[in-house]
C-alpha positions as CSV (number, residue, x, y, z in Angstrom):
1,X,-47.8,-35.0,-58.8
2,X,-45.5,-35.3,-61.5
3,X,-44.9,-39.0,-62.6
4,X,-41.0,-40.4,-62.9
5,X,-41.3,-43.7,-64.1
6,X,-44.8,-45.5,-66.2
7,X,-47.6,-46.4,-63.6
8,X,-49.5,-45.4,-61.1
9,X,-48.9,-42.9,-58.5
10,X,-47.3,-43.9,-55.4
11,X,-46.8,-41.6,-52.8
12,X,-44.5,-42.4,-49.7
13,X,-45.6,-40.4,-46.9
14,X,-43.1,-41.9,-44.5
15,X,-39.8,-41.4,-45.8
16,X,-36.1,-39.9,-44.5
17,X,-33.2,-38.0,-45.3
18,X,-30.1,-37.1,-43.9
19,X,-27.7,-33.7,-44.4
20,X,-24.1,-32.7,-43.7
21,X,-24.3,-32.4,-39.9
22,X,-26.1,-35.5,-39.0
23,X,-22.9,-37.1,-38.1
24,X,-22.3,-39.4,-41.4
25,X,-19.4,-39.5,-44.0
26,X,-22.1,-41.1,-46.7
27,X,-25.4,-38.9,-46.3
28,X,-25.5,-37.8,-49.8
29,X,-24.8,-41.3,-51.1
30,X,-27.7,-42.3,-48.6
31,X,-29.7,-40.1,-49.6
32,X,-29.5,-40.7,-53.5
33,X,-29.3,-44.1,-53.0
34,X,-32.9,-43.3,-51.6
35,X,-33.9,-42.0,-54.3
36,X,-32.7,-44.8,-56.3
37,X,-34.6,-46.9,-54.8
38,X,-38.1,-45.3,-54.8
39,X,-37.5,-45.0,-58.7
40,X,-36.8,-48.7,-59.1
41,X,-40.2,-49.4,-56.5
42,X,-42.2,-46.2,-58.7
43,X,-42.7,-43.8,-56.2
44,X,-43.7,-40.6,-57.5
45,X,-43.6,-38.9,-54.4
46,X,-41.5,-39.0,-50.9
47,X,-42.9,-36.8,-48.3
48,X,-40.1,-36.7,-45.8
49,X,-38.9,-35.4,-42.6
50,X,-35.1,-34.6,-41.2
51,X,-35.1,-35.2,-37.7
52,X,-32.5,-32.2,-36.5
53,X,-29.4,-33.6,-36.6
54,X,-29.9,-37.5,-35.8
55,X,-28.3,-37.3,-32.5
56,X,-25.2,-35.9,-33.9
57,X,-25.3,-32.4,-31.6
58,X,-28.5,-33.1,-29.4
59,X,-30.9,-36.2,-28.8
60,X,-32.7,-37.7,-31.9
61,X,-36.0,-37.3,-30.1
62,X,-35.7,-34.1,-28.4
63,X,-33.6,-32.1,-31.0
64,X,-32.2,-28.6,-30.3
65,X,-33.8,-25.1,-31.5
66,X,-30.6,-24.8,-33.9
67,X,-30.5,-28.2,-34.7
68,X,-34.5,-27.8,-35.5
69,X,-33.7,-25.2,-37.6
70,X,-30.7,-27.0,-39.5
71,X,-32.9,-30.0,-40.4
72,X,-35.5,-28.0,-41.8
73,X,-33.4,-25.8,-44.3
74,X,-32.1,-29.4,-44.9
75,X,-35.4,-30.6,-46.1
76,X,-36.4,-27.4,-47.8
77,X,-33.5,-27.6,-49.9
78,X,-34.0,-31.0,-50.7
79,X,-37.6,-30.4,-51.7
80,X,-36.1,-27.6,-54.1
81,X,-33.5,-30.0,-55.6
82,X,-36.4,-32.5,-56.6
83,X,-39.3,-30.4,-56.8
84,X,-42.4,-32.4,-57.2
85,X,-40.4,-36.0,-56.8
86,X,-39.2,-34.5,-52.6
87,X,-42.0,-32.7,-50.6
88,X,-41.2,-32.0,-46.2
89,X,-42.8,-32.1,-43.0
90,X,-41.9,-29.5,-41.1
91,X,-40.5,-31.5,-38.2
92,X,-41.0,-29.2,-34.5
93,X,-40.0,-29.8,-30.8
94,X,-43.1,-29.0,-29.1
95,X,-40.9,-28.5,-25.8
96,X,-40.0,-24.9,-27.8
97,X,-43.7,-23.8,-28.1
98,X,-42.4,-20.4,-30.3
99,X,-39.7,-21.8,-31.9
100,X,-42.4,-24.7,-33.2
101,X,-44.9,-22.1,-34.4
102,X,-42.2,-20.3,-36.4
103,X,-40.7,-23.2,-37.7
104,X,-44.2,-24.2,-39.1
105,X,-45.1,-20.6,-40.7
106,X,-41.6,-20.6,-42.0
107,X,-41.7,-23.7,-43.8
108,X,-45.3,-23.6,-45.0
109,X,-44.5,-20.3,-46.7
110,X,-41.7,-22.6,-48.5
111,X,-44.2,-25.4,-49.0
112,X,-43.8,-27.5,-47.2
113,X,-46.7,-30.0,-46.9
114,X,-47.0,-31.2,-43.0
115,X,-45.8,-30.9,-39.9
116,X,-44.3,-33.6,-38.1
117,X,-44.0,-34.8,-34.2
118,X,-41.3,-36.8,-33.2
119,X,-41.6,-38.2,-29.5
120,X,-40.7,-34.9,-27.8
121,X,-43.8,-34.8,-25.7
122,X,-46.5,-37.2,-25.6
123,X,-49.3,-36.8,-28.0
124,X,-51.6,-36.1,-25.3
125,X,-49.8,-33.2,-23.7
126,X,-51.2,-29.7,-23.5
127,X,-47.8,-28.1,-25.1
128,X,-48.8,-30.2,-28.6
129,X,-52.5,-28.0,-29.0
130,X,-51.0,-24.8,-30.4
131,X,-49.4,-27.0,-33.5
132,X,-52.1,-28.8,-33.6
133,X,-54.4,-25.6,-33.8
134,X,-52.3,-24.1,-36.0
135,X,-51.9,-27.4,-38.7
136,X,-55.9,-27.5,-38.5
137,X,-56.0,-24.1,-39.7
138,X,-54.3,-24.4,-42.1
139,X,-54.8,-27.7,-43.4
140,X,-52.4,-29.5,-43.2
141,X,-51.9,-33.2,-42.0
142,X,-49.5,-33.9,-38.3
143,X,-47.8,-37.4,-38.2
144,X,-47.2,-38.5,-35.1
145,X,-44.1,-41.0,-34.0
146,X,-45.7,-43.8,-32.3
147,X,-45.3,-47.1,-30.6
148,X,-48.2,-49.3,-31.3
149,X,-49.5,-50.0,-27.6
150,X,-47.3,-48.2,-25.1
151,X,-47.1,-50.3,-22.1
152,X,-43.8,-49.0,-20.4
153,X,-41.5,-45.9,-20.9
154,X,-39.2,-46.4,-23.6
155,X,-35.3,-44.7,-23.6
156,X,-34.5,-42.0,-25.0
157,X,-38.5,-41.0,-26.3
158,X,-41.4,-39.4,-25.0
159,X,-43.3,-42.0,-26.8
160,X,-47.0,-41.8,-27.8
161,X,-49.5,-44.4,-29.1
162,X,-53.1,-44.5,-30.3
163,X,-54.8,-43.6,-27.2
164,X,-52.5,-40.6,-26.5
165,X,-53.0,-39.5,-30.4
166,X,-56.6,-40.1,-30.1
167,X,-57.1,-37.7,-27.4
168,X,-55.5,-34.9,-28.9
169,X,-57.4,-35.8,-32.0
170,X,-60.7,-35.5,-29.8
171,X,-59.5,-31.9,-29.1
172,X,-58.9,-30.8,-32.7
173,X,-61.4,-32.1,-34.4
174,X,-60.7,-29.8,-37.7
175,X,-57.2,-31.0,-37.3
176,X,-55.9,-34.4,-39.5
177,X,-53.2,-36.4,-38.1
178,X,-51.4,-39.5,-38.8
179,X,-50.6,-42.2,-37.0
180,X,-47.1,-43.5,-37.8
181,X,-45.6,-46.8,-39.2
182,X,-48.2,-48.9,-37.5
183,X,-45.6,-51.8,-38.9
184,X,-42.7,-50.2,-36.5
185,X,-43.4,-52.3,-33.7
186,X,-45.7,-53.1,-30.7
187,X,-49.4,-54.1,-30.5
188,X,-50.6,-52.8,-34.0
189,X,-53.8,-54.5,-33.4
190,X,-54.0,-52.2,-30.2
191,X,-54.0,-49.0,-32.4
192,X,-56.2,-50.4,-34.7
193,X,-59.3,-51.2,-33.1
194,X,-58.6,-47.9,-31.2
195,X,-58.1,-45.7,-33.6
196,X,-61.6,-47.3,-35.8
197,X,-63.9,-44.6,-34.5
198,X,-61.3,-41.7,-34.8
199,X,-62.6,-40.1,-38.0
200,X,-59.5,-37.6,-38.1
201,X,-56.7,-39.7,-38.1
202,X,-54.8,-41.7,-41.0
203,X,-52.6,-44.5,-40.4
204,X,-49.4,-45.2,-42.3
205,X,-47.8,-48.6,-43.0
206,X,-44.3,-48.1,-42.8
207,X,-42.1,-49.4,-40.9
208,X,-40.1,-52.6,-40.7
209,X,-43.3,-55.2,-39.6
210,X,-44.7,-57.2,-42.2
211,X,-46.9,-59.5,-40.0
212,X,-49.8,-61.9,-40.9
213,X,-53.1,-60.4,-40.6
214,X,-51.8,-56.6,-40.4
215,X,-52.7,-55.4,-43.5
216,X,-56.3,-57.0,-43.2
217,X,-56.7,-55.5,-40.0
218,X,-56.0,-52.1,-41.4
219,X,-58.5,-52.3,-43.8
220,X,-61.1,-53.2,-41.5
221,X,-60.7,-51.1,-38.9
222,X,-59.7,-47.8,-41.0
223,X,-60.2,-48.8,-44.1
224,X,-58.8,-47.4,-48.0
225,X,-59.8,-43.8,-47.0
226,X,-57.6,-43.9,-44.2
227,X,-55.0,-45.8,-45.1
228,X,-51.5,-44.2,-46.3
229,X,-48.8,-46.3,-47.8
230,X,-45.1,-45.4,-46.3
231,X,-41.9,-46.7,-45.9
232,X,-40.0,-44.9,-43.3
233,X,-36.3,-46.2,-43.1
234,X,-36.4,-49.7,-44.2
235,X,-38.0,-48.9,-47.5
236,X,-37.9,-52.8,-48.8
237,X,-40.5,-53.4,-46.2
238,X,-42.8,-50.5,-47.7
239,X,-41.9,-52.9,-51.2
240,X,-43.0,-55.9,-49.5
241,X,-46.6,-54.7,-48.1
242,X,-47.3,-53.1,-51.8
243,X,-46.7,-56.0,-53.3
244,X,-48.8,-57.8,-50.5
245,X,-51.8,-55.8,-51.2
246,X,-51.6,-56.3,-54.7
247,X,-51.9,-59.6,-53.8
248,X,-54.9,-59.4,-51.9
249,X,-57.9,-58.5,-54.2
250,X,-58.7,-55.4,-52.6
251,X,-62.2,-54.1,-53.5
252,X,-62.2,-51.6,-56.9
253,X,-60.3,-48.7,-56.0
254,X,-58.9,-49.5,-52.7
255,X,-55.4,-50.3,-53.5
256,X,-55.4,-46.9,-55.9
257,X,-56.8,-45.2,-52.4
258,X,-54.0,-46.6,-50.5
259,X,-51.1,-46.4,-52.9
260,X,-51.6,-42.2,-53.7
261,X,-55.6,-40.7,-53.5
262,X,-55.9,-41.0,-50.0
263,X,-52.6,-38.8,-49.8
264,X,-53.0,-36.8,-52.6
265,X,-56.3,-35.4,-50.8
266,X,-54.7,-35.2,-47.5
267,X,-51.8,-33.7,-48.7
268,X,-53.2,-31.5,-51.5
269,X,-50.8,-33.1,-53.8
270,X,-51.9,-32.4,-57.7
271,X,-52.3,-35.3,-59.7
């Protein structure tokens, strides 16, 4: 894990980029200005995701095969351009059962560090136990787009939450899997208290919420050793909860857990 600026480690395992055919003039000034910004906050590491094409040629949510495809060699080049600094999911549509395995093979051999599930299916679904068999074997982490608390369809997703992720969790037990940006909205406390007794999956903290008590929750209910730190779009939010739990006089160790170990061991990142 190669350190760009004095400090710490801090790994982002919630983070974005964008590429030619996602629909907007400015995606390489975006995604510098990305960059830019996890310098000046001292991450050391994004691990990111390119969601097909961002609902430029087919939905966000349910991308095509091709557009699959395009957002991966997206990712894999970016991960060349900034070895160390950019590491990729592998991001799948588990509605393409084949396509998903290939895509994963493909871009582990290239490695890439994780696989990731949009809301194409719901986590519980049947179709999402090959990539989920597959990820187990060969140990790597799955973070799964969630809503914390689903309590009515929402447009345009197949959305999951901690119950649905916790099932399939229950059926791959050698499998690791994140729950994502429990700060993107919804019932977070809901996801926490029922994710407590999953032993095999993480939660991230990205995503736009900074609410009163969340972080403290967190730590009770999963704790340092599950807890990732993240930023997902809104990456001044991800600045905000760092600098809250540096604030919060976290047991020795836990904010080093939570700001890069955790990761580093789930990811097999080298310090």
């Amino acid at each position: 894990m190669s350190a760009h600026r004095t400090g710490a480690p801090l790994v982002d395992v919630h983070a974005h980029f964008l590429h030619e055919r996602c629909g907007r003039a400015d995606w390489a000034e975006r995604n510098a200005s990305r960059i830019a910004a996890g310098e000046r906050i001292g991450i050391t590491v994004h691990i990111a995701s390119v969601l097909g094409s961002w609902g430029e040629s087919s939905p966000v949510y349910f991308p095509s095969p091709p557009d699959v495809t395009t957002g991966n060699e997206a990712m894999r080049t970016l991960a060349r351009m900034h070895p160390g600094l950019v590491r990729g999911y592998v991001t799948v549509n588990p509605n393409y059962p084949e396509q998903a395995i290939a895509e994963i093979e493909l871009g582990l051999a290239a490695q890439m560090v994780g696989v990731k599930l949009a809301a194409s299916r719901r986590a519980d679904d049947r179709l999402l136990d090959p990539i989920a068999e597959l990820a187990g074997e060969r140990g790597v982490p799955v973070l799964q787009h969630a809503w914390q608390h689903r309590t009515r369809d929402v447009p345009g997703q197949e959305i999951s939450d901690a119950l649905d992720l916790a099932a399939l969790a229950a059926r791959h037990p050698g499998t690791r899997f994140i729950l994502a940006h429990i700060g993107g909205g919804g019932d977070w406390a809901h996801s926490l208290r029922a994710l407590a007794e999953v032993p095999n999956v993480w939660v991230d903290l990205s995503g736009s919420g900074v609410d009163r008590g969340m972080l403290e929750l967190c730590l009770e209910c999963v704790g340092p050793a599950r807890l990732l730190w993240g930023t997902d779009v809104t990456m001044e939010t991800g600045w905000a909860k760092l600098r809250a739990l540096e604030a919060m006089a976290l047991p020795a160790g836990a904010l080093e857990a939570i700001r890069w170990q955790t990761a580093a061991r789930l990811f097999r990142l080298k310090p």
